[in-house]
C-alpha positions in Angstrom: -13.8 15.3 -9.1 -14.6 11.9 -9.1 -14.7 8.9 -6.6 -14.6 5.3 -6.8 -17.2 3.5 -4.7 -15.6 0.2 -4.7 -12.1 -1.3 -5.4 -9.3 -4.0 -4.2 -6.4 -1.3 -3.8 -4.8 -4.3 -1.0 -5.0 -6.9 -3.7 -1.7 -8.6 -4.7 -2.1 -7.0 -8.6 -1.4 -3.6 -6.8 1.4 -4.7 -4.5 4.5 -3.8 -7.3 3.1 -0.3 -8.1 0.7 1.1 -5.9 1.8 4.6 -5.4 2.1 5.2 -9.7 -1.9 4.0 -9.3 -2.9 6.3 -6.7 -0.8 9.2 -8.5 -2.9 8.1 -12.0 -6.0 8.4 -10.2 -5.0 11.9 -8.6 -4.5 12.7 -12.3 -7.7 11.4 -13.5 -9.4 13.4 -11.4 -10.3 10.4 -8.8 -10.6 12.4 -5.5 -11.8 9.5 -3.4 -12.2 5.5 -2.8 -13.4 2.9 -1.0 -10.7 -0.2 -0.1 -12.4 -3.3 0.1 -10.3 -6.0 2.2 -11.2 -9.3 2.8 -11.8 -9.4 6.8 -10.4 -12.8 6.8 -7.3 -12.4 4.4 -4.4 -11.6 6.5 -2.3 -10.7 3.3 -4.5 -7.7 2.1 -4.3 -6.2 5.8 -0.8 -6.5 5.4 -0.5 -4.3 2.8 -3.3 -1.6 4.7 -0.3 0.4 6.0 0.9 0.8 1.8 -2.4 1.5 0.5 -2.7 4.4 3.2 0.9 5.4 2.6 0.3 5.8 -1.3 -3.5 7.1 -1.1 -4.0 8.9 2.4 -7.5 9.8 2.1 -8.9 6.1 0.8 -11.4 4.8 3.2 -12.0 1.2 3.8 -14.5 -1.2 4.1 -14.3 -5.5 5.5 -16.3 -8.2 5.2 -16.6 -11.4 4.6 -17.2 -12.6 0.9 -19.6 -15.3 0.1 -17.0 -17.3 -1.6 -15.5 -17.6 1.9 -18.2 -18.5 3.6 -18.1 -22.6 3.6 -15.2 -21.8 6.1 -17.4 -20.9 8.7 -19.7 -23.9 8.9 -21.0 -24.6 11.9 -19.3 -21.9 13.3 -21.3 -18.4 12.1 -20.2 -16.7 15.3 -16.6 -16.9 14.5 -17.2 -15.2 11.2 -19.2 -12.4 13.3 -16.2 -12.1 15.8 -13.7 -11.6 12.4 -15.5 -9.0 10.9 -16.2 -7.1 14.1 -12.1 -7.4 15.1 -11.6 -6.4 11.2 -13.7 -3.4 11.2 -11.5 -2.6 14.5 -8.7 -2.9 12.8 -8.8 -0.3 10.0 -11.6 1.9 11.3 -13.8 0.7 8.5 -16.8 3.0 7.3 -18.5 -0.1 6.3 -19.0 -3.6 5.9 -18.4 -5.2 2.6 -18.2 -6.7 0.5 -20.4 -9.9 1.7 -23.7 -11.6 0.3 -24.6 -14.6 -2.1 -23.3 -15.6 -4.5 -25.1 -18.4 -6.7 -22.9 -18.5 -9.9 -19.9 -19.8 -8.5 -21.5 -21.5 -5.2 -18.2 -21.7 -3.7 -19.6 -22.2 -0.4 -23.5 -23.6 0.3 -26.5 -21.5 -0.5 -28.1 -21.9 3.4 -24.6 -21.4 4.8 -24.0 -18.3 2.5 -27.2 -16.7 3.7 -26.6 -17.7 7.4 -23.2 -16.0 7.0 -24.4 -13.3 5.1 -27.8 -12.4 7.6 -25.1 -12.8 10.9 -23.0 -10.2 8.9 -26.3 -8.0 8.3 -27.7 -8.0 11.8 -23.7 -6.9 12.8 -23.9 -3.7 10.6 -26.9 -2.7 12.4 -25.4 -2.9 15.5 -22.0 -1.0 14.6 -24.8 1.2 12.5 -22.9 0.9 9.5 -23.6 1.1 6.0 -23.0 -2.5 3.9 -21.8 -2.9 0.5 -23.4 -5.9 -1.4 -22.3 -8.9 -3.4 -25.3 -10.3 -5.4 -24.8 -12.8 -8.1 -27.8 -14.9 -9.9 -29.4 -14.5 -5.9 -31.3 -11.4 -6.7 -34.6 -12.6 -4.6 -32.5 -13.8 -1.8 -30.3 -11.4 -1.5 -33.3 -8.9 -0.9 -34.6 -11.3 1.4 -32.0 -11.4 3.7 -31.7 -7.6 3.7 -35.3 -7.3 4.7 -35.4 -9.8 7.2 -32.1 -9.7 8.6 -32.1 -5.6 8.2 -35.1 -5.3 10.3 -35.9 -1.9 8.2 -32.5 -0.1 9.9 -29.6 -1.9 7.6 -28.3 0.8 4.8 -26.1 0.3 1.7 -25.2 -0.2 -1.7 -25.7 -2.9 -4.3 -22.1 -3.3 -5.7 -21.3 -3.9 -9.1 -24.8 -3.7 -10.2 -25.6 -4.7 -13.2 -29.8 -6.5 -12.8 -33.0 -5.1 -14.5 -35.6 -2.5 -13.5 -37.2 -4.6 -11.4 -33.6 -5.4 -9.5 -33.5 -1.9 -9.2 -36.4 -1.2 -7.9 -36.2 -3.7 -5.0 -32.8 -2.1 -3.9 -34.5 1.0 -4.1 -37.7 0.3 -2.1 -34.6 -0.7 0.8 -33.4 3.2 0.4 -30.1 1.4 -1.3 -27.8 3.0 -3.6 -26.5 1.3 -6.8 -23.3 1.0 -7.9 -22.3 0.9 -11.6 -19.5 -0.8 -12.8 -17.4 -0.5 -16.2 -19.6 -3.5 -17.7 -21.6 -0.5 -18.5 -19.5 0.7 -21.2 -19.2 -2.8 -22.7 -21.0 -3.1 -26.4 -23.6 -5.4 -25.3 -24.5 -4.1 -21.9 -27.4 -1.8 -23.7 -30.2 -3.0 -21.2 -27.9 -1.8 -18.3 -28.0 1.5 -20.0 -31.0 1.6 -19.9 -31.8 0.9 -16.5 -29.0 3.4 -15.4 -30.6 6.0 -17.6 -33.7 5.9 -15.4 -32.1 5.6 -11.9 -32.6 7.8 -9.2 -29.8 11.0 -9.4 -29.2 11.0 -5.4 -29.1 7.0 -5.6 -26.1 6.4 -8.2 -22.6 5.5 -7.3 -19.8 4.2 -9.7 -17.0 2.0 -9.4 -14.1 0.2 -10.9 -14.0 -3.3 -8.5 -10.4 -2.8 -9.3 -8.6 -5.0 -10.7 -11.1 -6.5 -11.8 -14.4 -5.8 -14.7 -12.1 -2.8 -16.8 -14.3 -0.2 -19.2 -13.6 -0.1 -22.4 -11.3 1.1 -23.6 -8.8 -0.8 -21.0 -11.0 -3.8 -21.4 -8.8 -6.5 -20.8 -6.2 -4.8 -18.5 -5.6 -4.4 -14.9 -8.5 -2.3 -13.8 -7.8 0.9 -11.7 -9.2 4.0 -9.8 -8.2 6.1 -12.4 -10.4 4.3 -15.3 -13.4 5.0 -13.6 -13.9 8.0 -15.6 -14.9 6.1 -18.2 -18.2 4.6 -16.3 -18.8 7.9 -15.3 -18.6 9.3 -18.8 -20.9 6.3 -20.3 -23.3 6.8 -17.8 -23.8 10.6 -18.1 -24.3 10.0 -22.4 -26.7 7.3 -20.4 -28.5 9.9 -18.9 -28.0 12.7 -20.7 -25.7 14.6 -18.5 -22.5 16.2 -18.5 -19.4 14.4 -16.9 -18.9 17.6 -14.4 -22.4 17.4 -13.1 -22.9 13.3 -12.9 -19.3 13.2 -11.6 -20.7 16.2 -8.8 -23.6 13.7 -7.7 -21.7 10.6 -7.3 -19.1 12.3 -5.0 -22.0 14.1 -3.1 -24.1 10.5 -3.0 -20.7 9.0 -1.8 -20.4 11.7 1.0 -24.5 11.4 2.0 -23.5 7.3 2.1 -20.8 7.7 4.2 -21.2 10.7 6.0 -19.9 14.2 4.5 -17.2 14.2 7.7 -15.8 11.2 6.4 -14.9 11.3 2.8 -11.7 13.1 2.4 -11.8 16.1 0.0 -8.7 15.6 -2.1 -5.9 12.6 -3.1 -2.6 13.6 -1.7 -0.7 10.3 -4.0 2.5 9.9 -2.9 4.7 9.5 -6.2 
């Protein structure tokens, strides 16, 4: 049984066959996901009702993305108030994905990590979990955590794909780390590496559907169901089976969440 610690299921590239995805990921052996939805994208919550109709046990998280955050200049209290009603909304588990991102800098650095630490300190009030965006902002990112996490914010580094050291810094937070299908990419051998000396109770994998694809879909819509193929790369990583990595990811997905809270099978409607 395997899960899928973060994907885009409300995103438009799902909207024409969303019900064949879920049933491919039932299939696959995909038991569980995590919906990411932008908290201030009124299209993907329109399409919450469809994601819940074709995958009944997916559970969802909302934030607001660093890309997004230039719209909240001067105004950081509004993007509190969105994510709060958001997380109302769809009874979200957690709060992602948000943090900075430096490669794109679609919105200011200082506003990035103003919106980012506002969205920090609210996951420690609701005492939820946060799942993080990080790109070329490794030191900040981990600043912000610690400063604005006062010690008490949880969560999980999405889509990681930094060094030991990166690793390690998530780590000394009690973070878990999510891999993505750039692990099975030919020239992502130093991620395999790292992977291979991870923490067992600290791993998580994902797709990010639709985006980032594994090999051998490289190139293709992403979805749930291609996760297996992480998984399987980063069991040769480690040198376990599929069955028992694919075991500790759904039980480090349950400890994340809350055991109550993951659902224990997909019930696809086809």
């Amino acid at each position: 049984m395997a899960i899928d610690s973060h994907c885009h299921l409300a995103d438009a590239a799902f909207e024409g066959d969303l019900a064949a995805v879920a049933s491919r990921a039932h299939e696959a052996g995909v038991t569980d996901a995590v919906c990411i939805l932008s908290s201030d994208t009124e299209e993907e919550f329109a399409r919450v009702d469809a994601v819940r109709a074709a995958w009944p046990g997916v559970v969802f998280a909302t934030a607001i993305h660093p890309h997004r955050a230039g719209e909240y200049a001067g105004r950081v209290a509004d993007a509190v108030r969105v994510v709060r009603e958001a997380v109302t909304r769809v009874s979200a588990l957690l709060l992602g994905e948000m943090g900075l991102d430096y490669h794109y800098a679609f919105a200011p650095r200082d506003l990035q990590r103003e919106v980012f630490a506002a969205q920090i300190a609210l996951a420690v009030e609701l005492d939820l979990p946060v799942a993080i965006h990080t790109r070329e902002a490794t030191d900040d990112t981990i600043a912000v955590l610690r400063e604005a996490g006062a010690g008490r914010v949880r969560g999980v580094l999405h889509c990681f794909t930094g060094t030991a050291e990166d690793a390690r810094a998530a780590l000394d937070l009690g973070f878990y780390l999510s891999i993505p299908g750039i692990v099975t990419f030919p020239k992502a051998g130093a991620l395999r590496e790292v992977v291979a000396g991870l923490p067992a109770d600290r791993l998580l994998v994902e797709t990010d559907a639709p985006y980032l694809a594994p090999v051998p879909h490289r190139g293709k819509r992403n979805e749930p169901a291609f996760v297996v193929e992480t998984i399987r790369q980063v069991a040769a990583a480690r040198g376990e089976t599929f069955d028992d990595l694919s075991r500790q990811v759904r039980s480090n997905l349950q400890d994340f969440l809350g055991a109550s809270r993951v659902d224990t099978s997909v019930k696809a409607v086809v």
